[in-house]
Structure formats: C-alpha cells, structure tokens
C-alpha positions as CSV (number, residue, x, y, z in Angstrom):
1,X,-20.2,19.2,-50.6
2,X,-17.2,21.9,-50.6
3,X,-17.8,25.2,-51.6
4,X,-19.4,25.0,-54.5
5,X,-21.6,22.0,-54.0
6,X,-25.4,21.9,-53.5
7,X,-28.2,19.4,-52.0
8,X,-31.4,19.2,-53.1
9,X,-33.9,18.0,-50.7
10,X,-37.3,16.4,-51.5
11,X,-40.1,15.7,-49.6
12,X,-44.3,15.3,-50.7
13,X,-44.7,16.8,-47.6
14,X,-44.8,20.8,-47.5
15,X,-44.8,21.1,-43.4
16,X,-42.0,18.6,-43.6
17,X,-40.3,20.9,-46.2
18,X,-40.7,23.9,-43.7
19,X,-39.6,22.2,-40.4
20,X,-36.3,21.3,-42.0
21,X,-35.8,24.3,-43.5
22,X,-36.3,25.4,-40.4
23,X,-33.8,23.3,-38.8
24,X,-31.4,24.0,-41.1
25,X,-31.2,27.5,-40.4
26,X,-28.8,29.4,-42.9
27,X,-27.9,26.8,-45.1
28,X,-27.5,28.4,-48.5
29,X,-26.2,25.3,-50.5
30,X,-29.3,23.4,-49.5
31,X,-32.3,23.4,-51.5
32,X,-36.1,21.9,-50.5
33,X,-38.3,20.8,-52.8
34,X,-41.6,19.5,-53.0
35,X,-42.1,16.5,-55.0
36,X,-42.8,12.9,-55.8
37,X,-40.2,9.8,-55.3
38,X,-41.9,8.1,-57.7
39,X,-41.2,10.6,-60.3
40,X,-38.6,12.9,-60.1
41,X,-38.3,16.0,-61.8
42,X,-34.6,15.6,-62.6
43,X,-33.1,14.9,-65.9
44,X,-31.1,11.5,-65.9
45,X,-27.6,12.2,-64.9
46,X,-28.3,14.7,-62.3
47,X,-26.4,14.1,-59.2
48,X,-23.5,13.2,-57.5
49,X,-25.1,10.8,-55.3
50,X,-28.5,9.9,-54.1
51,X,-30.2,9.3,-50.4
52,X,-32.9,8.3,-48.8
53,X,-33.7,7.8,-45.8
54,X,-36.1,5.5,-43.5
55,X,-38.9,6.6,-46.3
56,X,-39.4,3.3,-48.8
57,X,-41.4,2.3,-45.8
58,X,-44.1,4.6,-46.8
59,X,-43.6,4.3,-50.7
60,X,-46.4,3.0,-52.8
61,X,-43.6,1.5,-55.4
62,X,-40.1,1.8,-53.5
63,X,-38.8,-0.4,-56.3
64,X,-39.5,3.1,-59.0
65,X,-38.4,5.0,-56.4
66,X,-35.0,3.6,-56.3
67,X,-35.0,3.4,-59.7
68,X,-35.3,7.2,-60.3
69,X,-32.5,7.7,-57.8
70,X,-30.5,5.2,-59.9
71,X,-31.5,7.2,-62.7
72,X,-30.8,11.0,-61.4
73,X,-27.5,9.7,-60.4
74,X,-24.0,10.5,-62.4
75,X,-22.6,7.5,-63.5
76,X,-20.1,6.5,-61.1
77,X,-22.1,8.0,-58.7
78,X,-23.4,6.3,-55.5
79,X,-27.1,5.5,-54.3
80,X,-27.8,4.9,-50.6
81,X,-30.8,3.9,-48.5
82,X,-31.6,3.4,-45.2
83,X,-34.3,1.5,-44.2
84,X,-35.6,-0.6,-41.1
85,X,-37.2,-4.2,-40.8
86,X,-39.8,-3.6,-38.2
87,X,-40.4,-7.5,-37.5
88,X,-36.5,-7.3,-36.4
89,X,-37.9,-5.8,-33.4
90,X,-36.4,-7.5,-30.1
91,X,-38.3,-7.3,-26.8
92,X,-36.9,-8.9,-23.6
93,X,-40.8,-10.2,-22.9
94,X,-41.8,-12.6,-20.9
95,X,-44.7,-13.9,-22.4
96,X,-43.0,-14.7,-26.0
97,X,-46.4,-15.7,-28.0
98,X,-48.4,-11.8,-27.0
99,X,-45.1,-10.4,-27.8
100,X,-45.1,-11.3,-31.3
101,X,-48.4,-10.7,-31.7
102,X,-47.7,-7.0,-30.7
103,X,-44.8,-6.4,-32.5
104,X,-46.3,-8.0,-35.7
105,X,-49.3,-5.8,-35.3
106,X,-46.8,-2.7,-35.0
107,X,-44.9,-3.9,-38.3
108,X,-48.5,-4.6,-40.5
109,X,-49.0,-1.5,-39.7
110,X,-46.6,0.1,-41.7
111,X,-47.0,-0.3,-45.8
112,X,-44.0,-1.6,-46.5
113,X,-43.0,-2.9,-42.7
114,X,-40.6,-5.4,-44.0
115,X,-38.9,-3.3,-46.4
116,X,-35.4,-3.4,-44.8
117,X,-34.4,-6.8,-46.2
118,X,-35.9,-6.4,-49.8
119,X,-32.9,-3.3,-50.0
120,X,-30.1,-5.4,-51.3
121,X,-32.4,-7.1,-53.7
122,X,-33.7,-3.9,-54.8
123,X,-30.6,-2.6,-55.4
124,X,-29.6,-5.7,-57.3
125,X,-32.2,-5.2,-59.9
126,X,-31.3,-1.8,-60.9
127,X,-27.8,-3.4,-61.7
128,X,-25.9,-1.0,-59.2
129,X,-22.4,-2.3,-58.7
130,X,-20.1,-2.6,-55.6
131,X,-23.3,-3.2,-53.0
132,X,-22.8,-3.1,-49.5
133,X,-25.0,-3.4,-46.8
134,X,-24.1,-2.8,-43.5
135,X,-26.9,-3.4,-40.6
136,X,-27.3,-1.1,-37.9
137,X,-29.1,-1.8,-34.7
138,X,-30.9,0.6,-33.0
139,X,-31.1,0.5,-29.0
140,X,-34.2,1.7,-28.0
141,X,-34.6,3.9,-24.6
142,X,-37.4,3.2,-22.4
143,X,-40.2,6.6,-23.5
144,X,-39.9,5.0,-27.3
145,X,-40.6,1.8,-26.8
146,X,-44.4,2.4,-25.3
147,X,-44.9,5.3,-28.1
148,X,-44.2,2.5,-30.7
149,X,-45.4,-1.0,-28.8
150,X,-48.2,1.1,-26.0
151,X,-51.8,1.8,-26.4
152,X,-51.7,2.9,-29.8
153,X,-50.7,-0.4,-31.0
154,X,-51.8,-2.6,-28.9
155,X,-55.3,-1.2,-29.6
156,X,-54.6,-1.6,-33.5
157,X,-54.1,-5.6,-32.3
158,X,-57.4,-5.8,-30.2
159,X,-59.4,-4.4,-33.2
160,X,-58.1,-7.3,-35.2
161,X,-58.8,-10.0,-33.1
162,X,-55.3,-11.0,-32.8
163,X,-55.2,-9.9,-29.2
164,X,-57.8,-10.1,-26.1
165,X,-58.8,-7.5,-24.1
166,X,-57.3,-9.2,-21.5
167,X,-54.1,-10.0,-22.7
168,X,-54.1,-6.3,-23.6
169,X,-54.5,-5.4,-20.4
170,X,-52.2,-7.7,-19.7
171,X,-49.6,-6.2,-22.2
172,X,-49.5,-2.6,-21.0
173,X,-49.6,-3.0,-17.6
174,X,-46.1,-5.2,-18.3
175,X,-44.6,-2.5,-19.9
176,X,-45.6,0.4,-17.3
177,X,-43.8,-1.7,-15.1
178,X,-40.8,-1.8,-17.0
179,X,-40.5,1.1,-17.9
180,X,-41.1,2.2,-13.8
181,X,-38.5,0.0,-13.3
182,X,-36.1,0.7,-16.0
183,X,-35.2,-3.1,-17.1
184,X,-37.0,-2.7,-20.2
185,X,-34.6,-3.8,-23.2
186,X,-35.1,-3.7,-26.9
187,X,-33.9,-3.7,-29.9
188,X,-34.5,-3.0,-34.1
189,X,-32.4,-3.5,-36.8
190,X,-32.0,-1.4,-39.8
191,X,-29.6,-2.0,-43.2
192,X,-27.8,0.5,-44.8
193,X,-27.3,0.0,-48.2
194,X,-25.3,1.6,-51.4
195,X,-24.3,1.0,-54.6
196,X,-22.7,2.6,-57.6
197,X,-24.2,3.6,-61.1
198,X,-21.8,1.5,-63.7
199,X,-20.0,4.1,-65.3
C-alpha cells in the first residue's frame, strides 16, 4: 500500500462494516463501505488489485461477483479469492457412513458449500491470465469442530431425515468424548486462487 495507497473495504453488512472498523483502529488509508458484490459501485479500471475472502460461499451469483472484481481491476492488475470446500472436511470417525452424513449436512447447509473447487474455473471464464491456485488446509482445534459438526448441525440432519435420533445421539456423545479426551482430528481444505487482468 505505501504511503500513498488506499483500501477500500466492502461489506452488505453495516455491523460487519463497524466491527472492522473497529478492529482496525486508526487506519487512515482504509476505507469501509457498504455495498453489493454483485454490483459494484466502481468505474471499470478502478483498482490495483482485488480480494475476497471466504464470502462466494454466501453469494447469490459468485460468478458476477468475480466478474465485477475482474472488472474494477487495472489491467495488469491481480484478482484473488479465497474460498473453502466444505465437503473437503476430514474427520478421524469411526463410524465412516454417520460421518458423511454429518459433514454433508454441514456443507448443504451453506449456499454455495462446494464453491472452493468451482474457483479456478471461475477464474478461467473471466479470461484472467497467469492462474494459480494454491490449496490450503486448515487444522481444526478441538472447540471448532463441535460449533461446526455439534448440535447445531447434527439437528439440521435429524430434521431431514438423513439421520436418526439415535444415531444422533450417537454422534454427539462421540464427539464429547473426543473432545474430553483431546484425540479428536480434523481437517478442511481451502484454495487460494489469483489471476491477472490481460493488460
């Protein structure tokens, strides 16, 4: 950024907006902005580079999104996301066919839950040059792992149907005891991926 450089940050949400302007503190050369992915409110040319991060996952269109960060960009300039596969998820289970059936309720329940390996394709559409994608796995300590996979979940897969009580019993009382234990181990994947406007 330098001295004279400047970010702009963009979020739909305002109380996002305000806790991270608040966690940014003094930073003069960084400006938040409410707004829309889908349509940004930047003329075409706009920016050194482009970012987003772990949000396509929530997108109605990620493919417009990425094309108005293709298209605020300079030429020349780069465009990176990150985004995570949630059906890359790896739990060391031992009952193999009620762990999928968790972890696949987990990712459906996310709009775009798969969106992590769509990215380079994306990317390849919007005719971006010099793509790289670079996957990064995540190690997940023992507290995140029954936020993400624990009640919450499990009772999203027991509305369904794709679970039975039992087994959902069965589930959670598992985990408690891995996590009292500490040998729980998992696992998710993420790609990180950029290109570069053609100049």
């Amino acid at each position: 950024m330098g001295d004279t450089g400047k970010v702009v940050a963009i979020d739909a949400s305002q109380a996002m907006l305000a806790e991270a302007s608040k966690r940014a503190g003094d930073q003069s050369a960084v400006e938040f902005r409410q707004g829309d992915a889908h349509h940004l409110e930047f003329a075409d040319n706009s920016f050194d580079a482009c970012r987003c991060d772990r949000c396509f996952m929530h997108m109605a269109d990620p493919r417009q999104a990425l094309a108005e960060m293709t298209r605020v960009a300079k030429r020349g300039g780069r465009v990176l996301v990150y985004e995570v596969d949630f059906e890359t998820f790896v739990i060391a289970a031992p009952d193999r066919p009620l762990a999928r059936k968790i972890v696949t309720a987990w990712t459906d329940s996310f709009r775009n839950g798969w969106l992590g390996r769509y990215l380079p394709g994306f990317f390849r559409d919007q005719e971006l040059q010099d793509i790289v994608t670079i996957p990064a796995v995540l190690r997940f300590t023992e507290p995140w792992v029954r936020q993400l996979l624990g009640p919450t979940t499990v009772d999203l897969a027991r509305q369904a149907g794709t679970v039975t009580t039992e087994e959902a019993t069965t589930w959670l009382a598992w985990l408690d005891a891995e996590l009292a234990t500490g040998n729980l181990f998992s696992t998710l994947t993420g790609f990180i991926v950029c290109g570069r406007k053609p100049s």
